[in-house]
PLY file of the C-alpha trace (Angstrom):
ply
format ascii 1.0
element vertex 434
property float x
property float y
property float z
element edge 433
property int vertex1
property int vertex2
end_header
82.39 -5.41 1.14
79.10 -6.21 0.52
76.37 -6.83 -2.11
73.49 -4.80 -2.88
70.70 -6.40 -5.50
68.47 -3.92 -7.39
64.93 -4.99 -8.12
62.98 -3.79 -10.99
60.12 -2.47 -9.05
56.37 -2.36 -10.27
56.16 -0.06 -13.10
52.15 0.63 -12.32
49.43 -0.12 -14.72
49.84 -3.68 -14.61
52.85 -4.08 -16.24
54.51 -7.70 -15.88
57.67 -6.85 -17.87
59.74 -3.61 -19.37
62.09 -3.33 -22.37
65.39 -2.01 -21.80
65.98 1.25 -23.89
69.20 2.07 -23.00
72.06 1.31 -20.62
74.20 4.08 -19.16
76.14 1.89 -16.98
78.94 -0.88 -16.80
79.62 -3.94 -15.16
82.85 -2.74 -13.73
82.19 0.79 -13.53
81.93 2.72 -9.84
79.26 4.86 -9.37
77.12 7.22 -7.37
73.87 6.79 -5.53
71.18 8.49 -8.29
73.89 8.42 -10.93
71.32 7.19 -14.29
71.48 3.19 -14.11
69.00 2.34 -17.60
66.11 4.00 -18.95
63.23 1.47 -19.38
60.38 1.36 -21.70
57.08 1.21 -20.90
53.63 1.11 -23.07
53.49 5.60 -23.09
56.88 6.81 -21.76
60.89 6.25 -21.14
61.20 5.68 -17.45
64.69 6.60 -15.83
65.81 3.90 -13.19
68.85 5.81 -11.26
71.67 4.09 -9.18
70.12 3.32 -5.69
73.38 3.20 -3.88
76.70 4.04 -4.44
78.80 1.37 -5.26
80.75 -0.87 -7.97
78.46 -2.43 -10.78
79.69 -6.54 -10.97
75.86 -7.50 -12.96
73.42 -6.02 -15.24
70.64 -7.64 -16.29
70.78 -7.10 -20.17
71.42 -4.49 -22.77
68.95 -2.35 -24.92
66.32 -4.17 -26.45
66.30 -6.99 -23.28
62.60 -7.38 -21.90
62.82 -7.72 -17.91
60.42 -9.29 -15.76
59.07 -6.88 -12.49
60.60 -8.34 -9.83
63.82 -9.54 -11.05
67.49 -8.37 -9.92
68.38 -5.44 -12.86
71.82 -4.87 -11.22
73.67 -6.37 -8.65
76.26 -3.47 -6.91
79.78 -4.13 -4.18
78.74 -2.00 -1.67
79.96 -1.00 2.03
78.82 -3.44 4.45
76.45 -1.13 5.63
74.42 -1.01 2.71
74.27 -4.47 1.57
70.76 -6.39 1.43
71.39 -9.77 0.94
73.60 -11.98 3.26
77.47 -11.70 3.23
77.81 -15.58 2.20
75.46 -15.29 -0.67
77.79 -14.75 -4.14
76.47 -13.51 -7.08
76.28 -16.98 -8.42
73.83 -17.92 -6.70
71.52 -14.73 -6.73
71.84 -15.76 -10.62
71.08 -19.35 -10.02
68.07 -18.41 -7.92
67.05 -15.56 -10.40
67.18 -18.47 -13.71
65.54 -20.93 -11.73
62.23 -19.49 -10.78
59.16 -18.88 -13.42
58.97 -15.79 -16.04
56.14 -14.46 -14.51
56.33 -11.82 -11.48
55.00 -13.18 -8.08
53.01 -11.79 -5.70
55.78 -11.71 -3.30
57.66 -9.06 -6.03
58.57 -5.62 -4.72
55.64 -2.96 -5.36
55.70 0.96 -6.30
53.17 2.55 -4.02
52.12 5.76 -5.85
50.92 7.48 -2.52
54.16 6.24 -0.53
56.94 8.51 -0.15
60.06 6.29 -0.12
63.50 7.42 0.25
64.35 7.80 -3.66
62.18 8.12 -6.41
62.40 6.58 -10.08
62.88 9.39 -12.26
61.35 9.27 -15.81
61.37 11.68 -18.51
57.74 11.83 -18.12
56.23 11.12 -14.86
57.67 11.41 -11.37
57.18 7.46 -10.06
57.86 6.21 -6.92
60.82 3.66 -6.48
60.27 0.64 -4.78
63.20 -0.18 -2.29
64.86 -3.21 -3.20
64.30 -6.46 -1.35
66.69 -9.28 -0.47
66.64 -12.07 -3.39
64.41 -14.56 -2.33
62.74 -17.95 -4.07
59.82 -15.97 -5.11
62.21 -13.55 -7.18
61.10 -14.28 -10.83
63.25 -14.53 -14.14
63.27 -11.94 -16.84
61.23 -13.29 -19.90
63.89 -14.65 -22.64
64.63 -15.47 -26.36
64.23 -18.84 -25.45
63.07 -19.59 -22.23
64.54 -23.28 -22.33
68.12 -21.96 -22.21
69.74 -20.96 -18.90
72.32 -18.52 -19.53
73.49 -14.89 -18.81
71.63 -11.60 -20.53
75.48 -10.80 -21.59
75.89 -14.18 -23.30
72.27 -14.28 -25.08
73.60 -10.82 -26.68
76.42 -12.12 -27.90
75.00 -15.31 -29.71
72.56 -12.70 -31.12
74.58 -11.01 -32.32
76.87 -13.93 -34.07
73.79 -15.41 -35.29
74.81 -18.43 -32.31
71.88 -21.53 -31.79
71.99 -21.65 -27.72
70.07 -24.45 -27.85
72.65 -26.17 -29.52
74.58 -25.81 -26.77
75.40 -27.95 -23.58
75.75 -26.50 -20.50
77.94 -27.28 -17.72
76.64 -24.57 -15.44
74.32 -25.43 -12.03
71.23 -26.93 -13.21
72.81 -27.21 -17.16
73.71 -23.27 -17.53
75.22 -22.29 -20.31
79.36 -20.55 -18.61
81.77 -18.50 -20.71
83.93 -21.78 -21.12
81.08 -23.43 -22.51
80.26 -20.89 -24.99
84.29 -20.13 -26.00
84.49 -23.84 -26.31
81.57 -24.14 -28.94
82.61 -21.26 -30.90
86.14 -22.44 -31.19
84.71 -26.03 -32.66
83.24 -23.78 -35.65
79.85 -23.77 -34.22
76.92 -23.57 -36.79
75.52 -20.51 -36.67
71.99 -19.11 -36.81
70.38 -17.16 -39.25
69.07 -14.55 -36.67
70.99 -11.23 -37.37
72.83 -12.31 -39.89
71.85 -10.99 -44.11
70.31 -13.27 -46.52
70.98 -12.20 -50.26
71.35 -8.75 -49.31
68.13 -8.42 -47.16
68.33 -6.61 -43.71
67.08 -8.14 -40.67
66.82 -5.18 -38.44
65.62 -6.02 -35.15
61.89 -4.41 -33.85
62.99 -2.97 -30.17
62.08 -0.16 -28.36
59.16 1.83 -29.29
58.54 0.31 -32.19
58.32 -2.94 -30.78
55.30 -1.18 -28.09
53.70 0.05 -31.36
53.70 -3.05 -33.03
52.28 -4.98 -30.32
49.40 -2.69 -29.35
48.28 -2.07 -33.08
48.50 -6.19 -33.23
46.20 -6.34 -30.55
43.94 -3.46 -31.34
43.32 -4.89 -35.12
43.30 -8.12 -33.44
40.73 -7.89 -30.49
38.56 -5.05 -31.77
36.41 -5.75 -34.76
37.07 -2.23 -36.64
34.12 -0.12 -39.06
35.40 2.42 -40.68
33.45 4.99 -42.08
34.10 8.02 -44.06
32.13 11.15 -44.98
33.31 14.10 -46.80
33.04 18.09 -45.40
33.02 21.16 -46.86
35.40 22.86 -45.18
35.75 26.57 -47.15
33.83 28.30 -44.64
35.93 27.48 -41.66
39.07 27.61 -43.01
37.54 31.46 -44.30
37.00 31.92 -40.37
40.68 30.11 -39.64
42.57 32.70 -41.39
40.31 35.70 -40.08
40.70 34.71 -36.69
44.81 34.10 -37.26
44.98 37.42 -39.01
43.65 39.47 -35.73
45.22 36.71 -32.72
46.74 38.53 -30.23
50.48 38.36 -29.32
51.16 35.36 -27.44
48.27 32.93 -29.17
49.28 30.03 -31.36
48.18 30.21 -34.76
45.37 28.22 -35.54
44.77 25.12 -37.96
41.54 23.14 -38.53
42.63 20.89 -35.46
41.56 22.84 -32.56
38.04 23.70 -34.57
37.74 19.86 -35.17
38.13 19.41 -31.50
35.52 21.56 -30.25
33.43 20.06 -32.66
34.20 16.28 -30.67
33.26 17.87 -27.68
30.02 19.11 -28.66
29.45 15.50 -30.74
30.78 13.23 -27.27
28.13 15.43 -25.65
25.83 14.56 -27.64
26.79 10.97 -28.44
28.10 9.97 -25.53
28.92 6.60 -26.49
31.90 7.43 -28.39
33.30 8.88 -25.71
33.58 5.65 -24.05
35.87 3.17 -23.10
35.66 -0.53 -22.96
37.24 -2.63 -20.65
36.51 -6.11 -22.92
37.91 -8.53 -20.43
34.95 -7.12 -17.29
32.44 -6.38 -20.53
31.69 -3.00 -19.00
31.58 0.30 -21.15
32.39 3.41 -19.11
31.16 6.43 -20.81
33.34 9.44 -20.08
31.97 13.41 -18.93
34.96 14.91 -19.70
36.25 14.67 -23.00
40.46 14.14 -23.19
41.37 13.91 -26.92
44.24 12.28 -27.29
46.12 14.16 -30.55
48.18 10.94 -32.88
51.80 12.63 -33.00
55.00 11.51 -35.19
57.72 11.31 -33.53
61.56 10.38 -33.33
60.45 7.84 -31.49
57.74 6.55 -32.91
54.19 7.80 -32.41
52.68 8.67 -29.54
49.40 10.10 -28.48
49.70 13.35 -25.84
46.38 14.02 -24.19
44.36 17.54 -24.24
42.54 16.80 -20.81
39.04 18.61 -20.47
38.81 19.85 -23.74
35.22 20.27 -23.30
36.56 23.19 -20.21
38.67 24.92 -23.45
37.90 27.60 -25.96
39.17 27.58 -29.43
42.66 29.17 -28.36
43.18 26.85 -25.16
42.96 23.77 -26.97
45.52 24.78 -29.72
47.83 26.55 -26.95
47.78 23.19 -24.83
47.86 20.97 -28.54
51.07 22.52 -29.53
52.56 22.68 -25.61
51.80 18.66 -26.11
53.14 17.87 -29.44
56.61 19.99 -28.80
56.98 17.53 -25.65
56.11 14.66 -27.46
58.80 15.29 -30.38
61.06 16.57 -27.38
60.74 13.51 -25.70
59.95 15.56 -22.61
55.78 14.81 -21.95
55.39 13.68 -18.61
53.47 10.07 -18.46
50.60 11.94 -17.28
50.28 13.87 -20.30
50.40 10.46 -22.48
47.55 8.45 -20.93
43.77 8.77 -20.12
42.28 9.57 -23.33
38.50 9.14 -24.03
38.68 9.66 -27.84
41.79 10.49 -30.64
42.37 12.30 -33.56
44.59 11.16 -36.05
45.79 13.15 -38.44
48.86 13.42 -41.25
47.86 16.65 -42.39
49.24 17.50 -46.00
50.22 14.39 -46.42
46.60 12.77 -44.93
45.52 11.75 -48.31
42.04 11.26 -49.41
40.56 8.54 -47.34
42.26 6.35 -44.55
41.69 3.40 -41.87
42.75 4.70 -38.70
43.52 1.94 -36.06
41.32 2.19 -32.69
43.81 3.40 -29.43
42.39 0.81 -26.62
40.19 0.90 -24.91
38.62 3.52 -26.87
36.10 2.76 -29.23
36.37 5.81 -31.92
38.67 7.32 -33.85
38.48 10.22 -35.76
41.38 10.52 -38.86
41.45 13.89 -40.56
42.48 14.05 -44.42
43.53 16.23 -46.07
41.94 19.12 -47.63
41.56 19.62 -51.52
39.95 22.22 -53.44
37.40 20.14 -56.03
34.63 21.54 -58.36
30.88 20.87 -56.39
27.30 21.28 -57.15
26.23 24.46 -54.76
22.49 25.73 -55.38
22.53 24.21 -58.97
26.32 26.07 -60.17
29.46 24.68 -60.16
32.18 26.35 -57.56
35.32 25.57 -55.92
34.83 24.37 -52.80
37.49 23.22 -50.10
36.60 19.62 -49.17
38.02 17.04 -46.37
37.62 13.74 -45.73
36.76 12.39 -42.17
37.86 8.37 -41.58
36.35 7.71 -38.61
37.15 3.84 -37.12
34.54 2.41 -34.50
34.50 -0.40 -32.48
31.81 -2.75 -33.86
31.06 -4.33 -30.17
30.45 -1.03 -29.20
28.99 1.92 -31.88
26.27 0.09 -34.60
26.92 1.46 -37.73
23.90 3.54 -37.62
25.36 5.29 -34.43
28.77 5.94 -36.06
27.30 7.49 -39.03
24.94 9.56 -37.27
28.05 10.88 -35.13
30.35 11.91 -38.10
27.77 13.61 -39.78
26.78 15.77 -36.92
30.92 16.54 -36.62
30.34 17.16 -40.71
27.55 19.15 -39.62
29.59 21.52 -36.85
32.57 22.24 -39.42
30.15 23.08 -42.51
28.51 25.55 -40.20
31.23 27.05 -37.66
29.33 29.67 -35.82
27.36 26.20 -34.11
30.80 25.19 -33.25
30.59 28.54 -30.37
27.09 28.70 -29.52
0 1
1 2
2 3
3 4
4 5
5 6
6 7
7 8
8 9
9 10
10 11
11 12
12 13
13 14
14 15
15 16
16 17
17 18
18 19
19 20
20 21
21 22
22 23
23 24
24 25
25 26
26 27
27 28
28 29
29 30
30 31
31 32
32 33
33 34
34 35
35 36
36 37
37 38
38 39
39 40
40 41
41 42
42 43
43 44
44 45
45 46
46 47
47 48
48 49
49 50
50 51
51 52
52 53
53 54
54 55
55 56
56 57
57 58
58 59
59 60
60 61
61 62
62 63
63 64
64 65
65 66
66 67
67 68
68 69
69 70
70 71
71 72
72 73
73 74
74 75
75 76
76 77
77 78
78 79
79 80
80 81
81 82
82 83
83 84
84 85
85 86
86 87
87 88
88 89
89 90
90 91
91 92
92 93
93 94
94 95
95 96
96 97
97 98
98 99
99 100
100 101
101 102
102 103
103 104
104 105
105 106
106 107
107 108
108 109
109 110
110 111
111 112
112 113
113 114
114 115
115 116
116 117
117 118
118 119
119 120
120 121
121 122
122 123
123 124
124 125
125 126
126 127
127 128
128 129
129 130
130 131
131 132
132 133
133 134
134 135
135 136
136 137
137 138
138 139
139 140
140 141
141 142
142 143
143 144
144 145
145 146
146 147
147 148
148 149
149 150
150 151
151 152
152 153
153 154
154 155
155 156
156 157
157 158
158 159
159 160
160 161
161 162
162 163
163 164
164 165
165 166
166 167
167 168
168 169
169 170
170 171
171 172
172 173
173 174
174 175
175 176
176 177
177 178
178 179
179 180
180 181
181 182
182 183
183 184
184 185
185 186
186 187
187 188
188 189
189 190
190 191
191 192
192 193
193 194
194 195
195 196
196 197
197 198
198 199
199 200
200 201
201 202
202 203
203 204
204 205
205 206
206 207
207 208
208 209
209 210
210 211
211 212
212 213
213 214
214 215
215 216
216 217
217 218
218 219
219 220
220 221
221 222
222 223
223 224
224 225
225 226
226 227
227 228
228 229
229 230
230 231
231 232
232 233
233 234
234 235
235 236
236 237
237 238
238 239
239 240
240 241
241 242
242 243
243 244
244 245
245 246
246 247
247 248
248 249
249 250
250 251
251 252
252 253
253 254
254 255
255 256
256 257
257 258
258 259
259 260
260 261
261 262
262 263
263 264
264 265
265 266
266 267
267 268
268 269
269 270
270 271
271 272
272 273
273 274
274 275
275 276
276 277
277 278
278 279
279 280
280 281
281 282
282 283
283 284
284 285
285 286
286 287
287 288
288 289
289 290
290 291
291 292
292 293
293 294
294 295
295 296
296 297
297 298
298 299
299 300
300 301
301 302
302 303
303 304
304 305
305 306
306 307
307 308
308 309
309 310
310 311
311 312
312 313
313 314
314 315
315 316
316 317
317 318
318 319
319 320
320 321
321 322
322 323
323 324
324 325
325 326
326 327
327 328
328 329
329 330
330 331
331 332
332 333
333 334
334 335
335 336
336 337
337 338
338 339
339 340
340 341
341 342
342 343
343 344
344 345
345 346
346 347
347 348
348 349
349 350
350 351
351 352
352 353
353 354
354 355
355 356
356 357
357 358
358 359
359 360
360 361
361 362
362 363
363 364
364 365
365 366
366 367
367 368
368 369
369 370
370 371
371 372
372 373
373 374
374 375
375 376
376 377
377 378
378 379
379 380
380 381
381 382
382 383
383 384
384 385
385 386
386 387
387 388
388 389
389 390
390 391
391 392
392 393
393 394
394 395
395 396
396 397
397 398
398 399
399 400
400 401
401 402
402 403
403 404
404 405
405 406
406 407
407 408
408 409
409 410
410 411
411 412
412 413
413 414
414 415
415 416
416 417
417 418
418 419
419 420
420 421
421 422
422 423
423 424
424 425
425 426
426 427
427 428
428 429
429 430
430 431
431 432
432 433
């Protein structure tokens, strides 16, 4: 028998490093070539990485919530002869040894998904279809997964388990090749009452719950969007009685097979006619080349709650959509985004978004940029309030638009002007279709 080592292959998008989200296999456990392996995170979508061979699973590289490092052994498999890719005197030891020795960031010599190639398998996702890279034989250039803590040589298995006893690894001494923390070591420091940690463990009835998995990609990019991307905010309020007159005309006489409208899809033509006329907020900035590209088409990316978090499916060429395309191919998005069935595709390439919390969108709100886009358009919610119209007092239906800007980017001036021709589209519908 033989030994077959599994790379994690470039994800695309320059991504250096994927979360585990959840394992489907066992060290120990026999299976087929395709059988599901792990499902991976990465910034939009849950990538499946299937079995490449068929064969007997003796390492995996960690457990959900374990970040990985592109071009690092995920899974070492027992194979037939004829399908092992690393040499027969090479133990698993030593791919380990190699893997903990090198640095935590991928090198060039890493394994690469091609998206034009057409290998022999294929890394299925529950959103894209990705190429797989084929796995190549462990070398010295094979990089380690990023860590806890970096300064402790140990096993993904073991680094789980002093998690999850609230364990110090540092505190421990290894006896391993080049001072790796073994089993014996380990079983040997918890038997001598080792102190413990106060990771995972309660303090006076407070709940540390670890933040993996989506949430921990939400975190981080709102950290860095609030972060790198100095934020205006500015709201404006819209009389919104007439259109929502037209919305429930126009529902009232849809035929059979249209969604049902809300103000969402209106709102959205309204963008497209405002990014055509502003075309600056339909840009994107790449901050690191400090070059704006200003976008033609106009892909709204639509803010969705999810089970897993939120996520942002992507109306592509809205500005090539009337009124009923937009809300036929919003709701097609948003059911695959709860569903957990969008393809990556359908997650990524936005020009502009639109967050909104509808009912519950209260009366004004400070709506966090999506990167690299520099506007943001949050929808509140509607209220009916007593207004001044031609000198009498009527009940109108009003709505708040909070509207966040990047400051590099949009002046104030510019950002104002924008909303209030949006302001200007939804108090007067009919120049929404003309």
């Amino acid at each position: 028998m033989g030994k077959y080592v599994f790379i994690l292959p470039d994800l695309g998008e320059g991504i250096v490093s994927t979360e585990i989200a959840e394992v489907q296999a066992n060290v120990g456990d026999i299976i087929q070539e395709d059988d599901q392996l792990m499902n991976v995170l990465t910034d939009k979508a849950v990538m499946e990485l299937p079995s490449p061979v068929t064969g007997k699973v003796v390492y995996l590289a960690g457990k959900k919530g374990d970040v990985v490092a592109v071009g690092t052994p995920i899974a070492v498999f027992e194979v037939e002869d004829s399908l092992a890719n690393i040499p027969d005197d090479q133990s698993l030891e030593d791919i380990l040894r190699k893997d903990t020795a090198n640095s935590d960031t991928p090198q060039e010599g890493a394994p690469k998904v091609q998206p034009e190639a057409a290998p022999k398998k294929e890394v299925k996702t529950k959103t894209p279809q990705m190429q797989q890279a084929v796995a190549q034989p462990v070398s010295e250039s094979v990089s380690a997964p990023p860590e806890v803590d970096n300064t402790v040589l140990t096993s993904p298995y073991l680094r789980r388990i002093a998690y999850e006893q609230g364990v110090d690894l540092t505190q421990i001494k290894g006896t391993g090749p080049s001072g790796r923390i073994t089993q014996e070591d380990y079983d040997r420091f918890a038997a001598a009452g080792a102190p413990r940690s106060s990771r995972g463990q309660k303090k006076n009835g407070v709940k540390e719950i670890p933040v993996i998995g989506m949430r921990r990609i939400i975190a981080r990019r709102m950290q860095e969007s609030k972060q790198n991307i100095p934020h205006i905010t500015y709201v404006e309020e819209v009389d919104v009685t007439g259109i929502e007159d037209l919305r429930h005309s126009m529902n009232n006489t849809r035929e059979e097979g249209q969604p049902r409208l809300t103000i969402l899809p209106f709102l959205m033509l309204a963008l497209v006619k405002a990014c055509a006329k502003y075309p600056k907020c339909n840009s994107t900035f790449d901050d690191a080349a400090e070059i704006v590209y200003q976008h033609n088409p106009v892909h709204i990316g639509i803010a969705a709650m999810t089970a897993q978090g939120l996520m942002v499916p992507v109306v592509k060429h809205s500005e090539a959509l009337d009124i009923w395309g937009v809300a036929a191919e919003m709701q097609r998005l948003s059911e695959a985004a709860k569903s957990g069935t969008a393809a990556r595709d359908e997650l990524i390439g936005s020009t502009i978004t639109i967050t909104s919390l509808g009912p519950l969108g209260g009366l004004i709100s400070t709506p966090i940029i999506n990167a690299p886009e520099v506007a943001i358009v949050g929808v509140n919610k509607i209220v009916e309030r007593p207004m001044v119209v031609d000198g009498n007092i009527a009940v109108r239906k009003m709505m708040n638009l909070s509207s966040s800007f990047d400051h590099r980017i949009i002046d104030g001036y510019d950002a104002a002007e924008f909303v209030n021709y949006i302001k200007l589209l939804l108090e007067n519908p009919a120049m929404i279709f003309v």
